[in-house]
BATIDREN-579536 format. One record per residue: residue in one letter; x negated, y, z of N, C-alpha, C in turn. Coordinates in steps of 0.2 Angstrom, whole numbers, padded with zeros to 4 digits, always signed. Layout:
BEGIN
AXYZXYZXYZ;...
END
This chain:
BEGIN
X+0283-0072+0022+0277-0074+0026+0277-0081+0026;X+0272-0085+0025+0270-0092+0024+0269-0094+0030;X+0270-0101+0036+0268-0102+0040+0266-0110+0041;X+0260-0111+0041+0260-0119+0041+0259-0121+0048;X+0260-0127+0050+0258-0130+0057+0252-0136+0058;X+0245-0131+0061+0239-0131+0060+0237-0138+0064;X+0233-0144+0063+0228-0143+0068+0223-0139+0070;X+0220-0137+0074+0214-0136+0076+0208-0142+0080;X+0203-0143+0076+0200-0148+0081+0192-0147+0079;X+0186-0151+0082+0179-0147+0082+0179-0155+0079;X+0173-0157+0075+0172-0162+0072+0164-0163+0072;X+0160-0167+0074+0152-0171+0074+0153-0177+0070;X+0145-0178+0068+0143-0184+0068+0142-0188+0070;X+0135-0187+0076+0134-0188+0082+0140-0187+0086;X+0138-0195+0089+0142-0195+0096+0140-0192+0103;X+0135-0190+0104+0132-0185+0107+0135-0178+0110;X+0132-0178+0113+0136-0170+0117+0130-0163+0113;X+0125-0166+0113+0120-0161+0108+0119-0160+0102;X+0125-0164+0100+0126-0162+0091+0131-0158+0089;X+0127-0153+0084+0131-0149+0082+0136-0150+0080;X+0143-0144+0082+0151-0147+0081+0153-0143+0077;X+0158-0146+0073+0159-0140+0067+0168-0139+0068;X+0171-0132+0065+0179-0133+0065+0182-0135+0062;X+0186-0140+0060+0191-0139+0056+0197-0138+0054;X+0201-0136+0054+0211-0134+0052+0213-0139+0049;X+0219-0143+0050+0220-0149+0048+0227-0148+0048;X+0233-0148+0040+0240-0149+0042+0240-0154+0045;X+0247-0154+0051+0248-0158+0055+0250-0162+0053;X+0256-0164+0046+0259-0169+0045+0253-0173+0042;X+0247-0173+0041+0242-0178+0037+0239-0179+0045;X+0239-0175+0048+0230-0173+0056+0231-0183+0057;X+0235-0186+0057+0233-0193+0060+0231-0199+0056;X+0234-0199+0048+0229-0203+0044+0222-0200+0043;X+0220-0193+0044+0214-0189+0040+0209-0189+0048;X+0212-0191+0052+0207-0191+0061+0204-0199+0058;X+0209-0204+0056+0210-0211+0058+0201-0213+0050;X+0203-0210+0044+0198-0208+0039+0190-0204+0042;X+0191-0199+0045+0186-0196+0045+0182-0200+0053;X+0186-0206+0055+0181-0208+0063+0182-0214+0059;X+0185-0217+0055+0183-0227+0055+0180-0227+0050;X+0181-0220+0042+0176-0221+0038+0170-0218+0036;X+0171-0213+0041+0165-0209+0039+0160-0210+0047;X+0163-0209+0051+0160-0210+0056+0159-0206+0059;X+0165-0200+0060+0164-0194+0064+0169-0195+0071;X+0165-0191+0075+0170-0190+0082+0173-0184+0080;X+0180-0184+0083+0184-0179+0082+0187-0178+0091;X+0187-0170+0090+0189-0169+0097+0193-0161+0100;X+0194-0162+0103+0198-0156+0105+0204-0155+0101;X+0205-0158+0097+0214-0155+0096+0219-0152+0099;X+0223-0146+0095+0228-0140+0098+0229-0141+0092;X+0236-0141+0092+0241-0137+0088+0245-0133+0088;X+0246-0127+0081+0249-0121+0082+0250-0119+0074;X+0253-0112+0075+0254-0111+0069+0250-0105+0062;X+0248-0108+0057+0244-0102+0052+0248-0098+0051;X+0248-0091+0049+0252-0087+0045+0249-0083+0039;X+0249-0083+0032+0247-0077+0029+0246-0073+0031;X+0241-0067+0031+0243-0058+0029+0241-0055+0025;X+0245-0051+0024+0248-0046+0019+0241-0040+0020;X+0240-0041+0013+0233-0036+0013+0228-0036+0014;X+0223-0032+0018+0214-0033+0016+0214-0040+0020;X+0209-0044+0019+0209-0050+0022+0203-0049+0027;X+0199-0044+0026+0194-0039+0031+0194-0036+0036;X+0204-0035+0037+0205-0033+0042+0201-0035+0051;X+0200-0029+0055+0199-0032+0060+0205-0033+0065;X+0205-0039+0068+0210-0037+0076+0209-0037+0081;X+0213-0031+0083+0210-0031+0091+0211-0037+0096;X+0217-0041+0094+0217-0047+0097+0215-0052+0098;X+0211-0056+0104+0206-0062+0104+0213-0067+0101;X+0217-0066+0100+0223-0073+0099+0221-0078+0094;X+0217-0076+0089+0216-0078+0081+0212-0080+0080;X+0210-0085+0075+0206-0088+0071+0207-0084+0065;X+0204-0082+0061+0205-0079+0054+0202-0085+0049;X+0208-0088+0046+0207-0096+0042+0210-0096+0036;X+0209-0095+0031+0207-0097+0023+0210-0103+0020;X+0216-0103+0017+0219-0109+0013+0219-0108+0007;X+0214-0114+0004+0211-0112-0002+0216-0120-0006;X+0220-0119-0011+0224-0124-0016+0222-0124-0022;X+0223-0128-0023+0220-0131-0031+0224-0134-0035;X+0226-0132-0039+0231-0136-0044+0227-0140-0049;X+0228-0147-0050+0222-0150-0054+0226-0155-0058;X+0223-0156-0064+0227-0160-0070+0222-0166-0070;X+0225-0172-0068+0222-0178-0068+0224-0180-0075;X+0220-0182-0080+0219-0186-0087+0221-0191-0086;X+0221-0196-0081+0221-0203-0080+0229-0204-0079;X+0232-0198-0076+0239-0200-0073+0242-0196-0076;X+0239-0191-0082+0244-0186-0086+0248-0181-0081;X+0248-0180-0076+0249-0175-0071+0246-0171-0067;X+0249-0165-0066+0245-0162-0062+0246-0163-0052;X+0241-0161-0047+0241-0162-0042+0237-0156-0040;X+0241-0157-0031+0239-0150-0029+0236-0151-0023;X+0230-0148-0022+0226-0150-0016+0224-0143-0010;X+0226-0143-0005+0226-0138+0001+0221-0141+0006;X+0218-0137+0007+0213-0134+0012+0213-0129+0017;X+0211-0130+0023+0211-0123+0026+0204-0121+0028;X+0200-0119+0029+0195-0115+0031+0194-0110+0035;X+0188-0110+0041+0186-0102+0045+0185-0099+0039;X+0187-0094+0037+0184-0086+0037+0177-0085+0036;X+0174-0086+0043+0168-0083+0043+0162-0088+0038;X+0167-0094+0037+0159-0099+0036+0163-0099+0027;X+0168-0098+0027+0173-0099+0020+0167-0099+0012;X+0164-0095+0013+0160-0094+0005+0153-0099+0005;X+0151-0102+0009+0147-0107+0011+0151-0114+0009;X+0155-0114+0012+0160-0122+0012+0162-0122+0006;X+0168-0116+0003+0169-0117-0003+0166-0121-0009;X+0160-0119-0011+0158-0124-0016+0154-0131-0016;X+0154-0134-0007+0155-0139-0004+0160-0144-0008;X+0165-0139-0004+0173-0143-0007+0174-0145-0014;X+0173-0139-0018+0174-0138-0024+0170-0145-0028;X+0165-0145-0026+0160-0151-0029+0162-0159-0028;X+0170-0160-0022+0172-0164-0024+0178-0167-0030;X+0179-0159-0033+0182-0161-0038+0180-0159-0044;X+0173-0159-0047+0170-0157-0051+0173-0160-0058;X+0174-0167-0058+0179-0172-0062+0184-0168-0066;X+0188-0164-0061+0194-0161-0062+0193-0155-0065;X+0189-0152-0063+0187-0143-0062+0183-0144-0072;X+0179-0148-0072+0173-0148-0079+0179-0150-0085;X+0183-0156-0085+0184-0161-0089+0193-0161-0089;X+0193-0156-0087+0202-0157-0092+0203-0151-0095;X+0208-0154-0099+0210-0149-0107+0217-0143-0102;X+0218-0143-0095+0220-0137-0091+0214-0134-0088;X+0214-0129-0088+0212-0123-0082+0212-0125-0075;X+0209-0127-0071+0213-0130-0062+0215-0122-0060;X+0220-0122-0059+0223-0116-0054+0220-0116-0047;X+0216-0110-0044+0215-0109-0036+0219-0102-0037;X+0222-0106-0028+0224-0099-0025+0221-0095-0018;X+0220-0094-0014+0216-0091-0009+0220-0087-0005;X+0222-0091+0002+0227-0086+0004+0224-0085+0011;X+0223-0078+0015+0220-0075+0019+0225-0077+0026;X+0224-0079+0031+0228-0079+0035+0225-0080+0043;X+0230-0080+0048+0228-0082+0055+0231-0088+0056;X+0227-0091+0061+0228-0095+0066+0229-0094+0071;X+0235-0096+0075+0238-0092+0083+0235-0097+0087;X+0231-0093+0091+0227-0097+0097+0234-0099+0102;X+0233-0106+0105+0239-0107+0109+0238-0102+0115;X+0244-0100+0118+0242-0097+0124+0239-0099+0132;X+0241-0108+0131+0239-0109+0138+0232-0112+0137;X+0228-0109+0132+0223-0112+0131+0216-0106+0131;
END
């Protein structure tokens, strides 16, 4: 069983209290140059951060749980052959669940480059997992 150590945090546009907040899952050893990029370059507020940990699971990934503990989140990697560095590179993401087949081919079209235009295949892998809600939260 696989388990990484997640951020959790809700990301906007708008600095506003009325703009819609979206989630995202962020490994932790990136979550502070990828906060410090997505609010000085892009210009997002980020908020709410908790850290905790994903796990794979084994089997239907449609399972239901009776436990509110979970986020049901999706880590989606990519093995991709850069032409220019004659190497290959591997890109992980996590993803809700629920919004996951919507976002996917968001994401995917930032590496269209990669996906159309090398003499490899990009390996994806799709791995089904939870997210443990902290408990004093």
């Amino acid at each position: 069983m696989a388990k990484e150590k997640i951020v959790r945090c809700m990301i906007s546009k708008d600095h506003s209290d009325g703009h819609e907040k979206s989630v995202r899952y962020i490994p932790l050893e990136i979550f502070e140059l990828w906060k410090i990029v997505m609010t000085e370059r892009h210009d997002f507020a980020i908020e709410e951060d908790c850290i905790s940990l994903w796990f794979d699971i084994d089997g239907d990934p449609n399972v239901t749980y009776a436990d509110a503990n979970y986020d049901k989140v999706v880590r989606l990697s990519l093995s991709l052959y850069s032409e220019q560095d004659g190497m290959f590179k591997t890109v992980t993401r996590y993803f809700p669940s629920n919004s996951y087949h919507e976002i996917k081919p968001r994401f995917l079209s930032h590496y269209t480059q990669y996906l159309n235009a090398s003499r490899f295949p990009p390996g994806m892998n799709e791995t089904y997992g939870v997210w443990l809600k902290p408990i004093d939260r």
